[in-house]
CHARMM-style PDB file with segment names, atoms N, HN, CA, C and O in Angstrom:
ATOM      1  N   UNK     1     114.096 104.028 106.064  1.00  0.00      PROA
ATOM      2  CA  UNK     1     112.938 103.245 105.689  1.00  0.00      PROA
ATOM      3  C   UNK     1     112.588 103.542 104.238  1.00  0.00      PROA
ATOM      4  O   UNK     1     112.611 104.701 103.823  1.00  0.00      PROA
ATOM      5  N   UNK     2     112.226 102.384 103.367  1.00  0.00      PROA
ATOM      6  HN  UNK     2     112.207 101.443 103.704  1.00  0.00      PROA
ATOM      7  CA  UNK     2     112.151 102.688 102.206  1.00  0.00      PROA
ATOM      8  C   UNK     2     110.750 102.473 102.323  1.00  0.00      PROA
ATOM      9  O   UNK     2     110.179 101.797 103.179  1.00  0.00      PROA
ATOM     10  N   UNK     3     110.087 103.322 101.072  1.00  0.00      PROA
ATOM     11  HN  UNK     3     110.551 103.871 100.377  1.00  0.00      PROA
ATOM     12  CA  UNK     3     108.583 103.334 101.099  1.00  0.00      PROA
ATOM     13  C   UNK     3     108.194 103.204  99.733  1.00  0.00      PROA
ATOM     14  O   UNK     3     108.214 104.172  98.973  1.00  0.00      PROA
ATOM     15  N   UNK     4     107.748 101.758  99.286  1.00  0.00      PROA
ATOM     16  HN  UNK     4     107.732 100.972  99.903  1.00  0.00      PROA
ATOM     17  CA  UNK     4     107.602 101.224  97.937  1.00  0.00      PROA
ATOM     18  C   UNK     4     105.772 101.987  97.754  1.00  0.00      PROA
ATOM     19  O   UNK     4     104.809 102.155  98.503  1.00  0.00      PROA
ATOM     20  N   UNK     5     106.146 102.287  96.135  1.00  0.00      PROA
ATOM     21  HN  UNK     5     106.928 102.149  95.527  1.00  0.00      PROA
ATOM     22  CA  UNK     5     105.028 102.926  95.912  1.00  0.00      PROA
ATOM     23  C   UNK     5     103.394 101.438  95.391  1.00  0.00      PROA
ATOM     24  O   UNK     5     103.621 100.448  94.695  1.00  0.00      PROA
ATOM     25  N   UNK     6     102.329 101.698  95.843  1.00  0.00      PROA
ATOM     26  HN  UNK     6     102.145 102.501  96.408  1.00  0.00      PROA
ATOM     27  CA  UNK     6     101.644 100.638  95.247  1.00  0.00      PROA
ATOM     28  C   UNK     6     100.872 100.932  94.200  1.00  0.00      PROA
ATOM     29  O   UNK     6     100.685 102.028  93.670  1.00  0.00      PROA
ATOM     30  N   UNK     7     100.273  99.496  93.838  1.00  0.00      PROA
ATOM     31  HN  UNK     7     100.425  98.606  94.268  1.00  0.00      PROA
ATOM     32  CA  UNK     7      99.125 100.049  92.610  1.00  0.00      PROA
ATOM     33  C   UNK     7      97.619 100.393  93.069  1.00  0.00      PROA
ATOM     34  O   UNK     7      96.740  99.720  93.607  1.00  0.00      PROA
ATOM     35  N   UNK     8      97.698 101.766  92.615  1.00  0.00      PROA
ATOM     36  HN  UNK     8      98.412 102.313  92.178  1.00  0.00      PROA
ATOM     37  CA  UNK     8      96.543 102.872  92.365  1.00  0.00      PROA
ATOM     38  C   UNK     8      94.953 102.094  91.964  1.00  0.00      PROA
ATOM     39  O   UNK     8      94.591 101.901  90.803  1.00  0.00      PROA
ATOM     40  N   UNK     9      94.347 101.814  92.878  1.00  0.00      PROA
ATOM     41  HN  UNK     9      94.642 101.970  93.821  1.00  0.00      PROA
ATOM     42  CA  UNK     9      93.114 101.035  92.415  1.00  0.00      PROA
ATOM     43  C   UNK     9      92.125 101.989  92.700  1.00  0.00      PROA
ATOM     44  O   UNK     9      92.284 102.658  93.721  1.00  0.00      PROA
ATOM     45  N   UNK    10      91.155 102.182  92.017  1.00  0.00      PROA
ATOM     46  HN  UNK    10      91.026 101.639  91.187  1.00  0.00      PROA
ATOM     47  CA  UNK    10      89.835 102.927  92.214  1.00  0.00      PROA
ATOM     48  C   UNK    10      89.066 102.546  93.639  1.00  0.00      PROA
ATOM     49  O   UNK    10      89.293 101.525  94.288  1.00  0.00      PROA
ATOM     50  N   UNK    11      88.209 103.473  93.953  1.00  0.00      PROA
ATOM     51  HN  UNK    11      88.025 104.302  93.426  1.00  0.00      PROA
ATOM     52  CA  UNK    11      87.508 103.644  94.987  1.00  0.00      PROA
ATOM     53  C   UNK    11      86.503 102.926  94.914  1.00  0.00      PROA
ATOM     54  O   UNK    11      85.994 102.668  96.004  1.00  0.00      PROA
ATOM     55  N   UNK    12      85.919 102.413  93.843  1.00  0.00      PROA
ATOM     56  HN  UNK    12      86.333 102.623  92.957  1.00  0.00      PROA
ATOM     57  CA  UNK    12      84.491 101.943  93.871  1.00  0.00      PROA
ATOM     58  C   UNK    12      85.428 100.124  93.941  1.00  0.00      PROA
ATOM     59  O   UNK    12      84.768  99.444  94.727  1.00  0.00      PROA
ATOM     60  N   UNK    13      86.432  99.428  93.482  1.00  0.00      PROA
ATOM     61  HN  UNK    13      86.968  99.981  92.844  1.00  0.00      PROA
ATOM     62  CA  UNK    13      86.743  98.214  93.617  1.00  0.00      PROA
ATOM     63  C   UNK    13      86.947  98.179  94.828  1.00  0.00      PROA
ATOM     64  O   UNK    13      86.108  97.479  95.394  1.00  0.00      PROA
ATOM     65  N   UNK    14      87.962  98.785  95.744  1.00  0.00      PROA
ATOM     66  HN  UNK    14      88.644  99.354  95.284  1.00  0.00      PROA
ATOM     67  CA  UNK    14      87.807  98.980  96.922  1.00  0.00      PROA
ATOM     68  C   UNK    14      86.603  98.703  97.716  1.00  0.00      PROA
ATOM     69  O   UNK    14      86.531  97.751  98.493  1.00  0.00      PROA
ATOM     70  N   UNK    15      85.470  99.719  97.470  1.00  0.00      PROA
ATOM     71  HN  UNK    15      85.529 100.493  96.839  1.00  0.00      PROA
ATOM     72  CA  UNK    15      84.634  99.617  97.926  1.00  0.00      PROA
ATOM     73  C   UNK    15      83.789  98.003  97.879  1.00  0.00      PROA
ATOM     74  O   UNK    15      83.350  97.441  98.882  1.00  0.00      PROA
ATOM     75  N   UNK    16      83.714  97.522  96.617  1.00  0.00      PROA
ATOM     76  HN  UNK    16      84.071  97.979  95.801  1.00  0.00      PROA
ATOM     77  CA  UNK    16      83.061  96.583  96.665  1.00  0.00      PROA
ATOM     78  C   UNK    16      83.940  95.587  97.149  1.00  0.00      PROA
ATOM     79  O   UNK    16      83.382  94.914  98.015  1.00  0.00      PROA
ATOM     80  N   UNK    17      85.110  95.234  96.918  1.00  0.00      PROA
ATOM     81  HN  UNK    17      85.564  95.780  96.214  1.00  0.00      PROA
ATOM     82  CA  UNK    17      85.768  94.153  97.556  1.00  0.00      PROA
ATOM     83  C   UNK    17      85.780  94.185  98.839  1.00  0.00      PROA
ATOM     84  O   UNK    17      85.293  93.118  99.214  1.00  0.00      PROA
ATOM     85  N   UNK    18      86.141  94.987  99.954  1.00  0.00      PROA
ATOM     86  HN  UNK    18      86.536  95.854  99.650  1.00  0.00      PROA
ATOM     87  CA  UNK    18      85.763  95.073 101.015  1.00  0.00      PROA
ATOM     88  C   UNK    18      84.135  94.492 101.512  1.00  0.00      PROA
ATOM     89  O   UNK    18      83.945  93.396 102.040  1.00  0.00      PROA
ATOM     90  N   UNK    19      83.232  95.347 101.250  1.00  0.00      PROA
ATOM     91  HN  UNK    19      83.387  96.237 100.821  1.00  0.00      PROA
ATOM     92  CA  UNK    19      81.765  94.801 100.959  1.00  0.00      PROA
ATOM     93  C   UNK    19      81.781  93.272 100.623  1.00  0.00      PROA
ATOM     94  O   UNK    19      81.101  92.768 101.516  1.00  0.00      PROA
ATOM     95  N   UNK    20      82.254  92.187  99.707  1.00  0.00      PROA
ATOM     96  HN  UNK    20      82.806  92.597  98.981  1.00  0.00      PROA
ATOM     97  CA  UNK    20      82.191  91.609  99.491  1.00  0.00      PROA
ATOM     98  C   UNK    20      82.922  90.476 100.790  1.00  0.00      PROA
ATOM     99  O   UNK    20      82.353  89.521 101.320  1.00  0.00      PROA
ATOM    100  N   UNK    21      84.070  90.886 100.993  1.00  0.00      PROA
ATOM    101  HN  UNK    21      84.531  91.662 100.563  1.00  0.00      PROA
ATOM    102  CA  UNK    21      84.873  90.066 102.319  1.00  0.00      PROA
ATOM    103  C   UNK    21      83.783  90.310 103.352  1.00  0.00      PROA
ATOM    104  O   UNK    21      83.346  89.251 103.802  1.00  0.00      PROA
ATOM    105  N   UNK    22      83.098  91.644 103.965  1.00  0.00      PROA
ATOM    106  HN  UNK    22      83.453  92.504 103.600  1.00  0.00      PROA
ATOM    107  CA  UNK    22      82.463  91.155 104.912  1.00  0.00      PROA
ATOM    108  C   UNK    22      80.963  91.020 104.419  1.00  0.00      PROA
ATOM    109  O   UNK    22      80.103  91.591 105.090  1.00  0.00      PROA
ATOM    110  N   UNK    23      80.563  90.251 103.211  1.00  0.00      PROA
ATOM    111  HN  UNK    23      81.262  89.787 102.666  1.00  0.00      PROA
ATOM    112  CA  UNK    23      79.265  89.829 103.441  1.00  0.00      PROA
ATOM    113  C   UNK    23      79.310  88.343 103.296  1.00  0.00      PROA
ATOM    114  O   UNK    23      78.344  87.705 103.715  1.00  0.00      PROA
ATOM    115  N   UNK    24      80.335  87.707 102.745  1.00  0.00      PROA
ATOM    116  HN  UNK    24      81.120  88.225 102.405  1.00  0.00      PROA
ATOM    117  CA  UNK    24      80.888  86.164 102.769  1.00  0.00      PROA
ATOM    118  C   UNK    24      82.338  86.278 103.302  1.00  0.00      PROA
ATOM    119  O   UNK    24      83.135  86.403 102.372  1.00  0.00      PROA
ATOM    120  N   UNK    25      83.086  86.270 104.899  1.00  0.00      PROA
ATOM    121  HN  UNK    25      82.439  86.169 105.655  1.00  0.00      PROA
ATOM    122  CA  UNK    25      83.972  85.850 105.020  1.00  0.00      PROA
ATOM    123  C   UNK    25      84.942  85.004 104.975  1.00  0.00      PROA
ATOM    124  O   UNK    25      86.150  85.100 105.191  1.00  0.00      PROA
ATOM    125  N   UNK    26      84.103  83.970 104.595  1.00  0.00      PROA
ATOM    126  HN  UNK    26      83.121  83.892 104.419  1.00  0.00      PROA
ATOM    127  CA  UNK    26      84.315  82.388 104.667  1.00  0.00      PROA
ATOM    128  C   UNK    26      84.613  81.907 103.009  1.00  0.00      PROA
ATOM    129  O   UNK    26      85.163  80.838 102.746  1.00  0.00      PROA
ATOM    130  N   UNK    27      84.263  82.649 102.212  1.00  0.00      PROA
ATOM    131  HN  UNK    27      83.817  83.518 102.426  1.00  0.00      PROA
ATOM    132  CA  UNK    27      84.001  82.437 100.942  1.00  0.00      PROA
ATOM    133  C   UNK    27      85.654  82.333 100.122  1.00  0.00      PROA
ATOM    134  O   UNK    27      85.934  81.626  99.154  1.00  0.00      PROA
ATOM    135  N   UNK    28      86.385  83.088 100.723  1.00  0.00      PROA
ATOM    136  HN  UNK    28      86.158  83.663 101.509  1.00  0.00      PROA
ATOM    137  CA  UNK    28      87.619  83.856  99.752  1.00  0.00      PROA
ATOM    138  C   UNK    28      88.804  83.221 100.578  1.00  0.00      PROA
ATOM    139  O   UNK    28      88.748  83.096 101.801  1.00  0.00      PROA
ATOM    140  N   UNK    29      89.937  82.808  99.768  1.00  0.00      PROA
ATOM    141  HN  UNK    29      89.982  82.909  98.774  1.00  0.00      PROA
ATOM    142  CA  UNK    29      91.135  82.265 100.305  1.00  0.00      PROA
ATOM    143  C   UNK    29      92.058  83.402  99.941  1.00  0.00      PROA
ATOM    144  O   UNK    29      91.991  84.075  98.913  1.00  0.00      PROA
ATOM    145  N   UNK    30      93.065  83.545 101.076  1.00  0.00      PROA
ATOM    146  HN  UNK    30      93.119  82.998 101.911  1.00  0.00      PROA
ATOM    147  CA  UNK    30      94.009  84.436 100.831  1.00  0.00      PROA
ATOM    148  C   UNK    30      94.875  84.548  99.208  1.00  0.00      PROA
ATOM    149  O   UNK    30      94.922  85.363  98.287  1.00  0.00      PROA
ATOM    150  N   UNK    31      95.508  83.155  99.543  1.00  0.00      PROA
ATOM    151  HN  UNK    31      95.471  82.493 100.291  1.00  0.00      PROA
ATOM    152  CA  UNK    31      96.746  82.851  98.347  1.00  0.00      PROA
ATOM    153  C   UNK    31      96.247  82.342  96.801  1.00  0.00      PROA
ATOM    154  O   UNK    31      96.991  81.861  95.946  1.00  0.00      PROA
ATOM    155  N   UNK    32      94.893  82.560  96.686  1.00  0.00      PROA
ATOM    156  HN  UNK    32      94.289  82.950  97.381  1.00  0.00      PROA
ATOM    157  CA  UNK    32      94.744  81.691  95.095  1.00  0.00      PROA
ATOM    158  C   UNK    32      93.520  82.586  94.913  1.00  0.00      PROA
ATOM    159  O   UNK    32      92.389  82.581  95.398  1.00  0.00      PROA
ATOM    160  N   UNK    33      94.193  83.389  93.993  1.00  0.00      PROA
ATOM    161  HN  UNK    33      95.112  83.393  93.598  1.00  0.00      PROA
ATOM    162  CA  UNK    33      93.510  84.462  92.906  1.00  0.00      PROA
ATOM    163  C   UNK    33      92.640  83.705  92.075  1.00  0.00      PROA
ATOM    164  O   UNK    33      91.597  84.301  91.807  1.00  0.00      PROA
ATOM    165  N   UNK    34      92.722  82.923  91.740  1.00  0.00      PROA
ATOM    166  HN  UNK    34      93.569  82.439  91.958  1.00  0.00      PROA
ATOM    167  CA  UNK    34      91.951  81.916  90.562  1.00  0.00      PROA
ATOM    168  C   UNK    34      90.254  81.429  91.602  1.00  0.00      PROA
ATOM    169  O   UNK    34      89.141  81.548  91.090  1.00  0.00      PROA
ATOM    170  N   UNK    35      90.420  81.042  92.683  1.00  0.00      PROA
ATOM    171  HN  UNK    35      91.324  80.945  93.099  1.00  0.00      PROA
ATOM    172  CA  UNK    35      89.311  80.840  93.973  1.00  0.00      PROA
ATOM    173  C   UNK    35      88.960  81.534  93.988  1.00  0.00      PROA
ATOM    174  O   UNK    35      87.753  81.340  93.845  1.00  0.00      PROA
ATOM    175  N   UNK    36      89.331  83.290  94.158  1.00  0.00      PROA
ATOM    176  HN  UNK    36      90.312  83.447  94.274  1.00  0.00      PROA
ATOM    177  CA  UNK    36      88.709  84.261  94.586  1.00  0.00      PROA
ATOM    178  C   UNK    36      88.050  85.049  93.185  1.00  0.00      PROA
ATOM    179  O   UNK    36      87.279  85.990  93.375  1.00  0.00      PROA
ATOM    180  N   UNK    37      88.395  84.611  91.743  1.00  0.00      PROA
ATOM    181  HN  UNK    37      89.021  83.846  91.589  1.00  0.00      PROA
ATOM    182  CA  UNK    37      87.613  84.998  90.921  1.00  0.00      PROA
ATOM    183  C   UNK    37      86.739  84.476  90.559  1.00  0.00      PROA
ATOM    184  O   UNK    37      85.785  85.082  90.071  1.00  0.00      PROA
ATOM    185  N   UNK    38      86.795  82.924  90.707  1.00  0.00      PROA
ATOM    186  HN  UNK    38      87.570  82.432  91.104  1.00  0.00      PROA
ATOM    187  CA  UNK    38      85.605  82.362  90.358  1.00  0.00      PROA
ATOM    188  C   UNK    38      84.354  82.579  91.557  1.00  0.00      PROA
ATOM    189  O   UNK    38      83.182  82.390  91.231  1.00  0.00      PROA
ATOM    190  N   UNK    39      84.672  82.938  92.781  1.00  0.00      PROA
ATOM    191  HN  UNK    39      85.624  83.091  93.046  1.00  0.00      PROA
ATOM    192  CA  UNK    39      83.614  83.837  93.801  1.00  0.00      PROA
ATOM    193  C   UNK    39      82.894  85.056  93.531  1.00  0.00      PROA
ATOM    194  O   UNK    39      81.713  85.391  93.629  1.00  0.00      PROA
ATOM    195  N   UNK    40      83.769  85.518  93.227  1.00  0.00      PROA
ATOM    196  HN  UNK    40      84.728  85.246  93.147  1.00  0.00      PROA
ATOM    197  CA  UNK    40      83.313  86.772  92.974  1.00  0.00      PROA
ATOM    198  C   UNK    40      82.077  86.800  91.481  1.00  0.00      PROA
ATOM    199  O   UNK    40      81.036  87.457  91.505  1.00  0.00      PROA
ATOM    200  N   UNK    41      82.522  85.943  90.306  1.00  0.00      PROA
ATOM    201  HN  UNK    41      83.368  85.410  90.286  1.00  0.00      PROA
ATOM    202  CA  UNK    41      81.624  85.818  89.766  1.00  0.00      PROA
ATOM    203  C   UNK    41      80.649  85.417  90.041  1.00  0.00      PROA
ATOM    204  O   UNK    41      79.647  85.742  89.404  1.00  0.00      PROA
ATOM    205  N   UNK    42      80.595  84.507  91.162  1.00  0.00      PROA
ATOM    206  HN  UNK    42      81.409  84.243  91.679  1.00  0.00      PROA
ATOM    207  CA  UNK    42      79.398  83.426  91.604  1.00  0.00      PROA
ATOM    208  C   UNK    42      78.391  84.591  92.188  1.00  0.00      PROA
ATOM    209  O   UNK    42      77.339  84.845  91.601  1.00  0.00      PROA
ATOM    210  N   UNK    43      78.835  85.360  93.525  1.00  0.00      PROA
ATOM    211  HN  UNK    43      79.690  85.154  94.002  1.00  0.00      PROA
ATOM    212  CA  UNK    43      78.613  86.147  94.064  1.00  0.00      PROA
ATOM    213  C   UNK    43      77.697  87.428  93.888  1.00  0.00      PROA
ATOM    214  O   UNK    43      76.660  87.802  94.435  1.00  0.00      PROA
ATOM    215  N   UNK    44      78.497  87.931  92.916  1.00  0.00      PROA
ATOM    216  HN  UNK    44      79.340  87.627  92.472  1.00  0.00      PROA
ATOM    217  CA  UNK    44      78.293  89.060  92.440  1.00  0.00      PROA
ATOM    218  C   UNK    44      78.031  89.366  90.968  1.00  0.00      PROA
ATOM    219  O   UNK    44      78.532  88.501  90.251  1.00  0.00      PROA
ATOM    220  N   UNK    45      77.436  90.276  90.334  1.00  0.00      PROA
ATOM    221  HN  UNK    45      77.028  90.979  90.917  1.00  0.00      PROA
ATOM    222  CA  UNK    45      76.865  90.279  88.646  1.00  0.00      PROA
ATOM    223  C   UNK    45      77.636  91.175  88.223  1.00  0.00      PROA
ATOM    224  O   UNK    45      77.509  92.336  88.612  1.00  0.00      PROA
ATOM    225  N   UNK    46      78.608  90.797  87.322  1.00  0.00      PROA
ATOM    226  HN  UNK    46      78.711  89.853  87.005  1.00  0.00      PROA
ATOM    227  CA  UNK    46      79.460  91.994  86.996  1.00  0.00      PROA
ATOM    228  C   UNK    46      79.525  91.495  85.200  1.00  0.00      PROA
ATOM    229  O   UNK    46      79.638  90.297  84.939  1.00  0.00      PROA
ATOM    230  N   UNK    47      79.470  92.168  84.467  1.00  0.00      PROA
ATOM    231  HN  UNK    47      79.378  93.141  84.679  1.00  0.00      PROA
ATOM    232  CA  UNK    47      79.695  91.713  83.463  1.00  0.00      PROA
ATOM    233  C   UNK    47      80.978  91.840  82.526  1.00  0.00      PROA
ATOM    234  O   UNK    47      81.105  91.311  81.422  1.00  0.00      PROA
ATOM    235  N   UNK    48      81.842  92.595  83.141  1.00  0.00      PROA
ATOM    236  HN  UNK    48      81.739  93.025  84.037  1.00  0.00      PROA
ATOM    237  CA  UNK    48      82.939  93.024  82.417  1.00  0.00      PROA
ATOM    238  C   UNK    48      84.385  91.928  83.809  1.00  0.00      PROA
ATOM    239  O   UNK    48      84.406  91.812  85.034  1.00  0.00      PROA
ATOM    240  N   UNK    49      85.226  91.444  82.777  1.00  0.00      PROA
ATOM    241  HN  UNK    49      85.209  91.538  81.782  1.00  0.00      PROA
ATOM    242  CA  UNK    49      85.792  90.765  83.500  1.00  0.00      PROA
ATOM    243  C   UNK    49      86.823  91.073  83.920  1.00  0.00      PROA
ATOM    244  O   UNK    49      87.349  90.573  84.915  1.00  0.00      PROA
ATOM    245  N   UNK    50      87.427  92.225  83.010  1.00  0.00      PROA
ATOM    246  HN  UNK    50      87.000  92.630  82.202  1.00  0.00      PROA
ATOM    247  CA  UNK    50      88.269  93.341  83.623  1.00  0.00      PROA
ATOM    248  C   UNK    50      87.929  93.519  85.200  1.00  0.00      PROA
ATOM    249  O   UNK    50      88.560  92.998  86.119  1.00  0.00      PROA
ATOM    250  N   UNK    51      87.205  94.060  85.275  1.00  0.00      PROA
ATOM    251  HN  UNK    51      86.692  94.483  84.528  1.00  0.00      PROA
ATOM    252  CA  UNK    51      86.374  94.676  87.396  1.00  0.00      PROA
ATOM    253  C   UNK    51      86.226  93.463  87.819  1.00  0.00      PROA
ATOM    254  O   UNK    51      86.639  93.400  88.978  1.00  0.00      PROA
ATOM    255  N   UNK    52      85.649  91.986  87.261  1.00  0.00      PROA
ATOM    256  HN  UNK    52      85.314  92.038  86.320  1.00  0.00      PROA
ATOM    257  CA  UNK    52      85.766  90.803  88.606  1.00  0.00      PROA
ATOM    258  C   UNK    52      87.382  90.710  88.891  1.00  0.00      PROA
ATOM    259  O   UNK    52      87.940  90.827  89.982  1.00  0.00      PROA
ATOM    260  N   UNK    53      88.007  90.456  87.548  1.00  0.00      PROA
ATOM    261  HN  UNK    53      87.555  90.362  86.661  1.00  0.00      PROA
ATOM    262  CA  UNK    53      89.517  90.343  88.089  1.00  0.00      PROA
ATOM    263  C   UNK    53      90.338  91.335  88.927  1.00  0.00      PROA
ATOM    264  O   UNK    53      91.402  90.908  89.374  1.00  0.00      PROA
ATOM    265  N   UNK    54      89.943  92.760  89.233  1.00  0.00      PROA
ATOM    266  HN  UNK    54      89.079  93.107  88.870  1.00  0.00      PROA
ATOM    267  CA  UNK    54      90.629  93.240  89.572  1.00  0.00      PROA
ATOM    268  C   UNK    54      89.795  93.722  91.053  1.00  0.00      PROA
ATOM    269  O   UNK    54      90.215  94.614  91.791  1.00  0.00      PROA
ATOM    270  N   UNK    55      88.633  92.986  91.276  1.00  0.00      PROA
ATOM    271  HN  UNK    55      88.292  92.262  90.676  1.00  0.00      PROA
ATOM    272  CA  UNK    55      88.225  92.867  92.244  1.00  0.00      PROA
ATOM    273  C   UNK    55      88.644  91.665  93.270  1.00  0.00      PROA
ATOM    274  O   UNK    55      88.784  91.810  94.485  1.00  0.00      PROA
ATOM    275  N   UNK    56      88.798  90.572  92.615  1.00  0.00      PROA
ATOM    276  HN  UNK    56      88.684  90.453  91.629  1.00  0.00      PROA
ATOM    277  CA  UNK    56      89.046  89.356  93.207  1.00  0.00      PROA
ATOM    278  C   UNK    56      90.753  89.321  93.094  1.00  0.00      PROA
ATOM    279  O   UNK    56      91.194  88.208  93.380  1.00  0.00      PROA
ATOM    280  N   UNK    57      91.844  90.375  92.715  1.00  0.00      PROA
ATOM    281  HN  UNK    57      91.486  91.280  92.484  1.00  0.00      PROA
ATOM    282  CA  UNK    57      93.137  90.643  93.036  1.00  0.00      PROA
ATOM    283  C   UNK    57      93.209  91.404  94.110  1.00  0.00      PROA
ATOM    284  O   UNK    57      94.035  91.259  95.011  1.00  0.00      PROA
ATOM    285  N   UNK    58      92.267  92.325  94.050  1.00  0.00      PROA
ATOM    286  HN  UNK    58      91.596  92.442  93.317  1.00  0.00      PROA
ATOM    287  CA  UNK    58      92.217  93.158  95.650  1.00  0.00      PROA
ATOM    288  C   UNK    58      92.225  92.472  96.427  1.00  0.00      PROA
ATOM    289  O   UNK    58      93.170  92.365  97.209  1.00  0.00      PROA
ATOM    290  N   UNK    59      90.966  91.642  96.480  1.00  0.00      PROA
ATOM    291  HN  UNK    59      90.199  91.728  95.845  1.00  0.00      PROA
ATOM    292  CA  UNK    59      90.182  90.648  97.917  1.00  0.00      PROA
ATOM    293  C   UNK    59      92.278  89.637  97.857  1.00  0.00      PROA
ATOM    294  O   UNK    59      93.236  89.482  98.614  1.00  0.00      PROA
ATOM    295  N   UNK    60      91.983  89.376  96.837  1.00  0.00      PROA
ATOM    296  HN  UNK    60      91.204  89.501  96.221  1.00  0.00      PROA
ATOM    297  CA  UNK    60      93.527  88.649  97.380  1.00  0.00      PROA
ATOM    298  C   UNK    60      94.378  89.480  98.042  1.00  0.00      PROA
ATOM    299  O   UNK    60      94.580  89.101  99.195  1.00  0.00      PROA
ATOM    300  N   UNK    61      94.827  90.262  97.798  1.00  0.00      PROA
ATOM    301  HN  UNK    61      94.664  90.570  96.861  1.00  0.00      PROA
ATOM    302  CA  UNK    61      95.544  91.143  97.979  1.00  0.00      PROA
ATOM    303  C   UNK    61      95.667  91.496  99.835  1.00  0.00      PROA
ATOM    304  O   UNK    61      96.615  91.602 100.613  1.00  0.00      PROA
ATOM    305  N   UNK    62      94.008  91.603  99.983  1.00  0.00      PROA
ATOM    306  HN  UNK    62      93.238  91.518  99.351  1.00  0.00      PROA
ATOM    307  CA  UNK    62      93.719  92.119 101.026  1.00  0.00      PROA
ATOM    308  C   UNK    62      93.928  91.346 102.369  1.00  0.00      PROA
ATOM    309  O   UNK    62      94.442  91.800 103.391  1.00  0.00      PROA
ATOM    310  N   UNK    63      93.310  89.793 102.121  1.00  0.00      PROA
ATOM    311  HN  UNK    63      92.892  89.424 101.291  1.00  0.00      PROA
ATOM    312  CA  UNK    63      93.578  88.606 103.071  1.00  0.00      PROA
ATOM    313  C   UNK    63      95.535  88.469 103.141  1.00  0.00      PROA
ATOM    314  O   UNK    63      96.303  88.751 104.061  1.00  0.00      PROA
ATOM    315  N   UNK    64      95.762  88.009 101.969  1.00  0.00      PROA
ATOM    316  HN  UNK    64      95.137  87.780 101.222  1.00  0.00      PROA
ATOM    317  CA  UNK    64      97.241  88.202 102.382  1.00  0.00      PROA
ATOM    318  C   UNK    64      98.161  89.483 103.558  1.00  0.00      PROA
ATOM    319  O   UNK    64      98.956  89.691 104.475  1.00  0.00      PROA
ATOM    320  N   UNK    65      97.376  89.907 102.724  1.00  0.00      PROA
ATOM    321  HN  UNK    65      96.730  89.738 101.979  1.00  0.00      PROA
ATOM    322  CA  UNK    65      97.837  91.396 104.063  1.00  0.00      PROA
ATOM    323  C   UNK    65      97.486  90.757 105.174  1.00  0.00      PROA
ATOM    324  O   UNK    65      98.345  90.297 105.926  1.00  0.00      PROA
ATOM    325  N   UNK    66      96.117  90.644 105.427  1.00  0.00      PROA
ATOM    326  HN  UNK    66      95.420  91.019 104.816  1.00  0.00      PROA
ATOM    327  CA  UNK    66      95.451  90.737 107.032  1.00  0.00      PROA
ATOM    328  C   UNK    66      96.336  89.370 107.716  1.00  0.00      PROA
ATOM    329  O   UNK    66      96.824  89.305 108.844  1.00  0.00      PROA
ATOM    330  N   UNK    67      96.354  88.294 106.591  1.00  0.00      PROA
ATOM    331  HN  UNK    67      95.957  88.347 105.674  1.00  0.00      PROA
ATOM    332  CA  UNK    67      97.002  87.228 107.236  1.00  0.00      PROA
ATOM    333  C   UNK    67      98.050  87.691 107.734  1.00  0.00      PROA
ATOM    334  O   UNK    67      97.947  87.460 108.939  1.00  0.00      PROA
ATOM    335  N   UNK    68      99.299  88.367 107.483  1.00  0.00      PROA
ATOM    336  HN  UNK    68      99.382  88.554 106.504  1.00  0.00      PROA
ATOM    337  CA  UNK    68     100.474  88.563 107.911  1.00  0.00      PROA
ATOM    338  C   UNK    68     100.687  89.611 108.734  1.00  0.00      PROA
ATOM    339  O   UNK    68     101.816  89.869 109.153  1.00  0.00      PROA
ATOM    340  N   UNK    69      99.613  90.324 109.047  1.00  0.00      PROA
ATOM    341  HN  UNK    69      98.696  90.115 108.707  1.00  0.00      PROA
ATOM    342  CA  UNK    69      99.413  91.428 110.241  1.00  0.00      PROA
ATOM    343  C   UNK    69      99.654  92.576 109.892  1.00  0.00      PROA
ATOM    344  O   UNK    69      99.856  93.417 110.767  1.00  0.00      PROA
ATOM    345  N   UNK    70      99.698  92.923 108.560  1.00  0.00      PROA
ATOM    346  HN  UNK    70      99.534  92.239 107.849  1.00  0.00      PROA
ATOM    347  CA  UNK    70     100.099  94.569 108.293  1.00  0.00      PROA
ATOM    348  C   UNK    70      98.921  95.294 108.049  1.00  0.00      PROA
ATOM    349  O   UNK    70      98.973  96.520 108.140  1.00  0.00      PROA
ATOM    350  N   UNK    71      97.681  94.639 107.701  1.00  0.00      PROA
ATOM    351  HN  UNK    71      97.639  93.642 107.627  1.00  0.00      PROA
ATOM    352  CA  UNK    71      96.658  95.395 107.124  1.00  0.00      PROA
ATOM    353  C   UNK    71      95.511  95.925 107.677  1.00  0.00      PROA
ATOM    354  O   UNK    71      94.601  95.260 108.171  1.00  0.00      PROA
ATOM    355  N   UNK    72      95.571  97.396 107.571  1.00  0.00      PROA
ATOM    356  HN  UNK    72      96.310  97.937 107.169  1.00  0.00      PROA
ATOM    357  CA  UNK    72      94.503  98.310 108.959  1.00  0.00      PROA
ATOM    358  C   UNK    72      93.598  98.518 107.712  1.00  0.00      PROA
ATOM    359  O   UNK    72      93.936  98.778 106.557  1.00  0.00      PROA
ATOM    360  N   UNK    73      92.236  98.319 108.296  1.00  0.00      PROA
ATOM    361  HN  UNK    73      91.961  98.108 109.234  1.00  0.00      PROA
ATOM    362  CA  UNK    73      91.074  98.614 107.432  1.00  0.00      PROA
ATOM    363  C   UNK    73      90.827 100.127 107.673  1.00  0.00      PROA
ATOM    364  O   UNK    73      91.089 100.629 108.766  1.00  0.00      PROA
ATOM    365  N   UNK    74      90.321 100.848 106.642  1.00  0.00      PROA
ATOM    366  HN  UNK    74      90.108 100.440 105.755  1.00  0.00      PROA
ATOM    367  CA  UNK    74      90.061 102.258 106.535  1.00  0.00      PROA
ATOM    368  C   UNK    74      89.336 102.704 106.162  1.00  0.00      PROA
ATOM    369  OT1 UNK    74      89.299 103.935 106.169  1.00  0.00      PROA
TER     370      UNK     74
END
């Protein structure tokens, strides 16, 4: 079994992207990063666009997972 290494994201994006999927479930599409950033701005007050984007790559990130059945919340 090969075990590909991933990218290292901070605890607090984590934190809020999660937070964010379950306070609008309905809000975020798996496959289009571009949907899920312009949410997240809507959503949420962030002013640096660095952290929406790499918040709204997580939330992508994350549905894709769950869609395809690999992804255990933790």
């Amino acid at each position: 079994m090969v075990t590909r290494m991933g990218n290292i994201r901070p605890t607090y994006i984590k934190r809020i992207a999660k937070e964010l999927i379950n306070m609008y479930p309905d809000k975020f599409i798996a496959s289009d990063f571009q949907h899920n950033k312009e949410k997240v701005a809507e959503l949420a007050d962030f002013d640096s666009k660095v952290l929406r984007n790499r918040i709204a790559g997580y939330i992508s990130r994350i549905l894709a997972t769950q869609k395809k059945g690999h992804y255990n919340e933790t």
